[in-house]
Structures are given as structure tokens and as C-alpha cells.
Phi, psi and omega in degrees: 000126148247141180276151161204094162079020175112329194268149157268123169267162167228148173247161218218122159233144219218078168099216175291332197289170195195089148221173164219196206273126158297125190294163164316146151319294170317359181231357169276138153326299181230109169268182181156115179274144212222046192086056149059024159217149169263133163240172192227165177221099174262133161062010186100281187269140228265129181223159191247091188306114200259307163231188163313323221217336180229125185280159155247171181271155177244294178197159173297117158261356178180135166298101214280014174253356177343299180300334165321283198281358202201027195185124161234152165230121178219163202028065164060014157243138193273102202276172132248097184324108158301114170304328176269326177243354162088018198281152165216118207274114172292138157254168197236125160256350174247122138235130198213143180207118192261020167088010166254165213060027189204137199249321225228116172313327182317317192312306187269331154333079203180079179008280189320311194296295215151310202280137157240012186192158168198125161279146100293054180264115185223212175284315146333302199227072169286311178289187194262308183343311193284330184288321189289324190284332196289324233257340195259021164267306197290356179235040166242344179089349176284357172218201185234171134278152201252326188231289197273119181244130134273080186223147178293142184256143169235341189312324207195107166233152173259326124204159207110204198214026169197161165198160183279137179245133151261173172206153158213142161263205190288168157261141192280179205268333165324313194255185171283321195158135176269173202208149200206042226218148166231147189230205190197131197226052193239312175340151171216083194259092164248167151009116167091356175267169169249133160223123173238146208229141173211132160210100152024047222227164188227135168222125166300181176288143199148226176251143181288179162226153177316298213215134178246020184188146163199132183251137206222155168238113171305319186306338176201133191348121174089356190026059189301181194145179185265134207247147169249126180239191182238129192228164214336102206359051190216133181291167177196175171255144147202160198253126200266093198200115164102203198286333174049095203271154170266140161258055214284144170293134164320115214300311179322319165245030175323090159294082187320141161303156185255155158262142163104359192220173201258146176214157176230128176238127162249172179211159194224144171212144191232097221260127173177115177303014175267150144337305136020314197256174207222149198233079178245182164166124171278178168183091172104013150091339165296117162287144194262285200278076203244070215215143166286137160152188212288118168238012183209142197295343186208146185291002181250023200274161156260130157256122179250339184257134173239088167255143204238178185105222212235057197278002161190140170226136158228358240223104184059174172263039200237155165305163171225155160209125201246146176239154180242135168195147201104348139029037216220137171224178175158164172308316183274162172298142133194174295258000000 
């Protein structure tokens, strides 16, 4: 059976086949057209219209009891469950990190710190299998990196006496794009929150990288979210789920990322899966981006994830290398 807002469905299997009677409008999530076929998203899961009267199921994109099953809350504070071991992880709505004190990727990797992961995804490690296995030799001390680096820096800092360097090199025509990125999966971003992000960043002279920041919800499939990207070579925002709507700088007045120079881009997002939400971003204390619409992919969504870096290169056949430094997201406005 699924449940939704009190109405029942029954699903029905017919062979191989998965459906039920198409629902109230109040209770899909998502319509959305695809090559001349409509889908519906009931319940965490993605159906195919088949006829007037009947959906088939196509696939799970999220578990609609996840917040249930992976979330406690007590004295106002919001945990995150470990499935396996029942351990519970305070989430953060304030984090910030300008990278010092850490010599080592090993170094951020670390609960206490924040960081819980980092990609490597290149020509080497294309999957995500060959990338989990290099990232879980390199924080056993049993390998190096091999091509594509996260690691704290003193070469090039914005202040202080470290900053985070990504490397990637291109992706070969097999792939979509490589990755070079560390992220935190601690984060509690919901419906109706502000969330504002600030960072730092020096990209040398070279290849641009697609996307320096992306705030995701882990919780459902392809881990969508709002991303900051770089399009002929001037940021924007978009969100990636769906219609995958933009948040574009006016083409007239486009302001480029500068290369050779240290630049700070913050943002403000006002999270809600309506028209309703809000689209800012600056650079250099310059407003780009000011625009209304859709941030966040579905109203029950969580953004638990933050990843920062070289989180997709696409862009030519040359390496991109990006330095970070400085770091903050959070609930509140800031300075």
C-alpha cells in the first residue's frame, strides 16, 4: 500500500509490471515531461502514465519515510542516525572552515572537524566503486593520490597559513565530467529556511571548472540540489532536479569570475519547492543574482550535503584547478 495525507493506493502487479489507479492531483509530488511520456512522483516513487486511469511504477527515487528512519530530535536539537550503528551525529546549521591546522586530507576528514568525504573522480577511478575504494586506501594511509588532489595548502592562501587546493584533471569522451571535491554530509537545510554560503576562491590561469559548490539532498536519487556554476565564465546558480530551472546573471551585464586573484562569492537561498524561493548571489560584496523560484527539489526535501571544490570539470581538455579558503554556510545572514 502507500499512504499519503490519509488517501490509499493499492499497487497492483501484473506480470513484471507495478501500477496503481492514477491519484489525486494533491497528492503527486512531481508531473513532468520526458520524450513525449508523463511522469508522476507518488510517494518517493517515480510512475509512468500509461493510460487516463492507470500509473506504472518505473522506479524508487527516495524513501518517503527517510526523516523517520535517519533523524531524531531532542532539546531542540536535530541528530542524524547512523543506520548501522544507531550512533547520533549533532547536524549543523552553522559551519565554517578556513583549513588550518591540517596538513593532510586526513586531517579534515574528521566528525569533530565536519568533513566526512572527498572525491576523486578522474580517468583512473571513473566509477564511483574505483573512487570509494582509492578514497578509503588514502584515509588508511595505504595509497597516495593518483592524479585528481583535495588537500590543505600553504602555496596560495587567502588568510591564515593554509587553504584547500582541488585538482582535477579533464574527463575523457567516455565521461560526463570529473570530480575533485570534499564535502559534509552533517548539514539540516529545510522548506522555509535561509541558507547563506560564503567562500573564497583563487582559480589560476587555466580551465575554468563547471561548478564550485553544490548543496544536495543525499536522501534522493542523482542527489539533487542548488549548485553555483560557471557559464561562459560568469557564475550562476541552478537547481539540479527536473526542468533544472537557472539562475542566470543578466547576459548584458555579466560579470566574470576573475583568474590570478583571490574573489569571494556569497549567496543567500530562501529554500522552498514553489516559485516562492529566493535566488541571491554576489561577488565581491557585487550583487549578480537576485531572482525568484524554485530552490529546493520537493517540500519534504533535506539538504544535508555540502560539497565544495572542483565538484564537476567539464570544460575542455586541460586540468581545472581551483584553491578555497574560508568557508561558511549557515542559517544566519553574513557579514
Amino acid at each position: 500500500m502507500l499512504l499519503s495525507g490519509g488517501v490509499c493506493f493499492v499497487l497492483i502487479v501484473r506480470g513484471q509490471q507495478r501500477w496503481i489507479p492514477v491519484p489525486d492531483d494533491s497528492v503527486v509530488e512531481v508531473t513532468v515531461e520526458h520524450e513525449g511520456i508523463t511522469y508522476k512522483l507518488v510517494n518517493g516513487d517515480l510512475y509512468r502514465v500509461a493510460s487516463p486511469d492507470r500509473l506504472v511504477f518505473v522506479e524508487k527515487i527516495y524513501d518517503k519515510d527517510f526523516r523517520e528512519k535517519n533523524y531524531i530530535q531532542q532539546d531542540g536539537q536535530v541528530f542524524r542516525v547512523d543506520a548501522d550503528t544507531g550512533k547520533r551525529y549533532p547536524t549543523r546549521r552553522h559551519f565554517e572552515d578556513g583549513f588550518e591546522n591540517a596538513n593532510l586530507i586526513t586531517d579534515l576528514i574528521r566528525v569533530e572537524r565536519g568533513w566526512d568525504t572527498f572525491t576523486l573522480q578522474s580517468s583512473s577511478t571513473p566509477s564511483v566503486s574505483k573512487y570509494v575504494q582509492l578514497r578509503n586506501r588514502i584515509l588508511r594511509g595505504e595509497a597516495g593520490f593518483i592524479d585528481n588532489r583535495v588537500e590543505p595548502v600553504a602555496e596560495i592562501v587567502h588568510a591564515g597559513a593554509k587553504a584547500l587546493k582541488c585538482h582535477s584533471l579533464a574527463p575523457t569522451r567516455s565521461m560526463v565530467c570529473t570530480k575533485a571535491s570534499l564535502s559534509t554530509q552533517l548539514l539540516y537545510f529545510v522548506k522555509g529556511d535561509d541558507v547563506w554560503f560564503s567562500g573564497w576562491y583563487f582559480i589560476p590561469e587555466g580551465r575554468m571548472p563547471f561548478t564550485l559548490m553544490d548543496l544536495e539532498s543525499t536522501w534522493i536519487k542523482e542527489h539533487p540540489g542548488m549548485r553555483v556554476m560557471i557559464e561562459d565564465g560568469a557564475a550562476m546558480f541552478e537547481l539540479k532536479w527536473a526542468a533544472k530551472p537557472k539562475y542566470r546573471q543578466p547576459k548584458a551585464s555579466r560579470v566574470p569570475v576573475p583568474v590570478g586573484k583571490w574573489v569571494r562569492l556569497r549567496a543567500r537561498l530562501h529554500l522552498s519547492e514553489s516559485a516562492d524561493g529566493r535566488v541571491q548571489l554576489w561577488q565581491d560584496d557585487m550583487m549578480l543574482i537576485d531572482q525568484q523560484g524554485q530552490t529546493l527539489p520537493l517540500a519534504g526535501a533535506v539538504y544535508d550535503s555540502l560539497e565544495i571544490g572542483i565538484s564537476a570539470h567539464s570544460y575542455g581538455p586541460g586540468p581545472a584547478t581551483v584553491y578555497l579558503d574560508d568557508v561558511v554556510i549557515s542559517d544566519k545572514p553574513l557579514d
